[in-house]
N, C-alpha and C positions, 0 to 999 in steps of 0.2 A: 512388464506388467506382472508376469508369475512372482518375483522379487519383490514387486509393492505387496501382491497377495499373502507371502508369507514370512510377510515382517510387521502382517497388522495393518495396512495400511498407511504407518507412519511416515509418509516423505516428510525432508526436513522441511518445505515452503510449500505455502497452497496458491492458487492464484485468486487474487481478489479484487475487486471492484474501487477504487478510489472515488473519492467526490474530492477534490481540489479545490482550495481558497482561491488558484490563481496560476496563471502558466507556468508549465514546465517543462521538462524536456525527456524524451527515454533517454533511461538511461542511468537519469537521478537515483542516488541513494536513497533509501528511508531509513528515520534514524523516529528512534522514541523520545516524547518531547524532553524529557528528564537527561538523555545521554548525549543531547550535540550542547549543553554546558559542561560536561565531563571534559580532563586531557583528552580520552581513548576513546570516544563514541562509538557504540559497536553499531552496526549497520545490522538493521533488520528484516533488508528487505531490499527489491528497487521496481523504479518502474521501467514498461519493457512497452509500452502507449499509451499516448494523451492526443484525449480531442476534444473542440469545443461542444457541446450541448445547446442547442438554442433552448431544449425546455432547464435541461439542468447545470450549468454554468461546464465549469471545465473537470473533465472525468478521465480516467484513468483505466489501466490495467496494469498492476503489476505480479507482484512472486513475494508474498511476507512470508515470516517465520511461523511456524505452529502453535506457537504460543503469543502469540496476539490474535487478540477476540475482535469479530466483529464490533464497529459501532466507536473499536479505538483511535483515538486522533495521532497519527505521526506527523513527523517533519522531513517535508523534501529535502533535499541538499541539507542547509543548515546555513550560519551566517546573520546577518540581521537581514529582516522583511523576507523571513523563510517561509515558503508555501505551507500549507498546513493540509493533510490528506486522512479524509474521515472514512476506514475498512469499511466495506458490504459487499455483502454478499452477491455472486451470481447466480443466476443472470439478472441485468438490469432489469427492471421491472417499475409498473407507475402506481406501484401501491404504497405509496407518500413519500418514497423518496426518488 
């Protein structure tokens, strides 16, 4: 903790909230929808749980980069019929999403 404190606060990943198109698994990489058509897709992130929601379909926690904004759409794994995972923020909460 002293080391987050005087370096700014900067960790490289925060933990964030997923909403998921559709199952997945920990573990899965997240990739930015632009770089899993790339040779090298860098991986931005992964997930570390997923569970179903009866109110909000299938939701997530993972570890993204610091430089993705809430509200951004990545892609799980990658491949065709790839999961799609929209950032927010914690804690869940039922003020619209």
């Amino acid at each position: 903790m002293a080391r987050i404190d005087s370096r700014g606060s900067n960790v490289p990943r925060h933990l964030r909230g997923l909403l998921l198109s559709g199952p997945a698994a920990p573990g899965e990489r997240l990739y930015a929808p632009e770089a899993t058509e790339a040779p090298e897709a860098k991986e931005v992130g992964r997930l570390t749980s997923v569970a179903r929601s009866p109110a909000r379909g299938w939701v997530a926690l993972g570890y993204v980069g610091r430089a993705i904004a809430t509200g951004e759409t990545l892609t799980v794994g990658g491949g065709p019929g790839a999961v799609h995972a929209e950032v927010k923020l914690l804690p869940f909460s039922s003020d619209g999403w």
